[in-house]
C-alpha positions in Angstrom: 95.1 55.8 105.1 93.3 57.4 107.7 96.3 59.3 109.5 97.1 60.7 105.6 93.2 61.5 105.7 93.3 63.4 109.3 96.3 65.4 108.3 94.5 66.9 104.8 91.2 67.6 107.3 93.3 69.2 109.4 95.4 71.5 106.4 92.2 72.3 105.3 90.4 73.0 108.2 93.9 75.6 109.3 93.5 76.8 105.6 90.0 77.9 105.7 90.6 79.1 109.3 93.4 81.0 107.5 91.3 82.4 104.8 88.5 83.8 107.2 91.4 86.0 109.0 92.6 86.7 106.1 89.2 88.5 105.0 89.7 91.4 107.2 93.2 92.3 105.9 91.7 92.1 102.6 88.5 93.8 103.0 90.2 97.1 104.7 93.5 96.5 102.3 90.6 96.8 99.7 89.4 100.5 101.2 93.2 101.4 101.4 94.0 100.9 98.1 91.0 102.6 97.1 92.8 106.0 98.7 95.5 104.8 95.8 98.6 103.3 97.2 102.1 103.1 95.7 103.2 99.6 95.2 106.2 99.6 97.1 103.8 101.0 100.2 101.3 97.6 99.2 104.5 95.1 99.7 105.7 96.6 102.7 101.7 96.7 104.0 101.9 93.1 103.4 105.1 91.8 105.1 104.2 93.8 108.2 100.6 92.2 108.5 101.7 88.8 107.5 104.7 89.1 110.3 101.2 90.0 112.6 99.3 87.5 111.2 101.7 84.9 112.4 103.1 86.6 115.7 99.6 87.0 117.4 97.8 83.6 116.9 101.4 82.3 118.4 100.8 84.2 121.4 97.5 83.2 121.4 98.5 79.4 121.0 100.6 79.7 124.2 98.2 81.6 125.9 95.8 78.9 124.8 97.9 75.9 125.5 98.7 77.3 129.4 94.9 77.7 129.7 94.1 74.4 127.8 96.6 72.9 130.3 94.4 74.6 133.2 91.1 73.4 132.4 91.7 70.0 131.0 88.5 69.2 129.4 86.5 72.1 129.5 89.3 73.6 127.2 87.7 72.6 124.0 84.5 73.7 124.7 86.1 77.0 125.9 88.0 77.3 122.8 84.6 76.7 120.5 82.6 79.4 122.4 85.4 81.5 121.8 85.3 80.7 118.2 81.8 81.5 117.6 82.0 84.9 120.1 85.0 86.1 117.3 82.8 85.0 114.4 79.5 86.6 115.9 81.5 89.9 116.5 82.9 89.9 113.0 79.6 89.3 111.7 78.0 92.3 113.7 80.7 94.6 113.0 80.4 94.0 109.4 76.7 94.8 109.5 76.5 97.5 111.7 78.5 99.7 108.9 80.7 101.6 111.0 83.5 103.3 109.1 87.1 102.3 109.9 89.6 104.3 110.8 91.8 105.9 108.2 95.6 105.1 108.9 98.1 106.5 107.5 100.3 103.9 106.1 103.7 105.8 105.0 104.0 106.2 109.2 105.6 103.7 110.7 102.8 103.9 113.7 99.8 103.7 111.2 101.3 100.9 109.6 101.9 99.1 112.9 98.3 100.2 113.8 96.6 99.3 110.8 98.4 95.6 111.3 97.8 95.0 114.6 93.5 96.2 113.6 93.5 93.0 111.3 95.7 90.8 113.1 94.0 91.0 116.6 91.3 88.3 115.4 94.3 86.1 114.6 95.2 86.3 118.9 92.1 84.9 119.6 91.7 82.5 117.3 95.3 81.5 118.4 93.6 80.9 121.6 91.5 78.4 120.5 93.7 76.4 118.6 96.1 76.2 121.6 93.8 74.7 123.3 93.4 71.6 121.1 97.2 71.4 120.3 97.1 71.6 116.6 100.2 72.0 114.5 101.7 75.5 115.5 104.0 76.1 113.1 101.8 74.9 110.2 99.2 77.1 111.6 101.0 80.5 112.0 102.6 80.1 108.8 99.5 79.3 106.7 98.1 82.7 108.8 101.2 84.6 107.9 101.1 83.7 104.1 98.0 83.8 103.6 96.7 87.5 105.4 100.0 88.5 103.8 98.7 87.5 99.7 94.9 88.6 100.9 96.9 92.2 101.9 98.1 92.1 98.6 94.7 90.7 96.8 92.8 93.3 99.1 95.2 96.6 98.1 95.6 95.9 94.3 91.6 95.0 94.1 91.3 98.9 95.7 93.1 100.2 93.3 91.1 98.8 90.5 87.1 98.7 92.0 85.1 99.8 94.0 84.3 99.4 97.7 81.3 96.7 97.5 83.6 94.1 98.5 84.6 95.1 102.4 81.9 94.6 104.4 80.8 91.4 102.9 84.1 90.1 103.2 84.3 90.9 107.0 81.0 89.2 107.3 82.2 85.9 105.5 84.9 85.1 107.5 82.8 85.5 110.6 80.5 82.6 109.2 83.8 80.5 108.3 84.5 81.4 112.3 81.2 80.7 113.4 81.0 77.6 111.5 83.7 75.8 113.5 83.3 77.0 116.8 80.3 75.3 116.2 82.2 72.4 115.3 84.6 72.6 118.0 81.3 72.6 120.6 80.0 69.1 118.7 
């Protein structure tokens, strides 16, 4: 009963984890789509940044594990500091306001560019993990598929409304990150 237990906590804690990183392909898919984007462009958006979303944590998981391996038991506390750095820099960036930058998505280096912008949160939260041996391959696929369908949610939302959404969305999923770095540091 209590392994079946650990293993739900742990889904759910790499789900939620998921869905934070997730928030920032879906709050700039949401300004994207707002430009109006064709919906062959929105699928291949979404492939590309869920291939990101599970490439970089992996680095960042053997990045992390090397390093975890380094510093024995300073490693979680390393990991949950930087956990709550990541969430305190998504929250500022949120609510400082500054415009993204407009990529062009129908070039293959704006597509790549626009990727790697959301999927760079995912390295360093790929760090962390590494560093406490979780499940890799049930963590980078939950990131892949799930900042691949928040892509998707994020682009077809822009079409439709407005941009209200973004920057709260960016600021949520620094909480969720804040939240368990603190967790990690306890």
């Amino acid at each position: 009963m209590w392994h079946s237990s650990l293993e739900w906590g742990q889904l759910l804690t790499i789900l939620i984890m998921a869905v934070a990183l997730g928030l920032d392909a879906f709050s700039l898919g949401i300004g994207m789509g707002m430009k109006g984007i064709r919906l062959l462009d929105i699928l291949k958006i979404s492939v590309v940044i869920a291939l990101f979303h599970i490439v970089m944590p992996l680095i960042g998981m053997f990045t992390g594990h090397y390093v975890g391996s380094l510093l024995g038991n300073v490693a979680s506390g390393a990991g949950g500091c930087l956990l709550i750095l990541l969430g305190a820099h998504m929250v500022y960036s949120s609510l400082k306001g500054e415009e993204a930058a407009s990529f062009d998505h129908r070039t293959i280096w704006g597509l790549l560019v626009f990727a790697l912008s959301v999927s760079v949160d995912s390295f360093s939260v790929g760090v962390s993990l590494g560093m406490f041996a979780s499940d890799i391959a049930l963590t980078v696929l939950a990131f892949g598929a799930v900042g691949g369908l928040m892509s998707v949610a994020g682009l077809l939302v822009g079409r439709r409304v407005g941009s209200w959404v973004g920057e709260y969305g960016e600021a949520f999923g620094g909480l969720i990150l804040l939240a368990f770095g603190i967790k990690f540091l306890l």
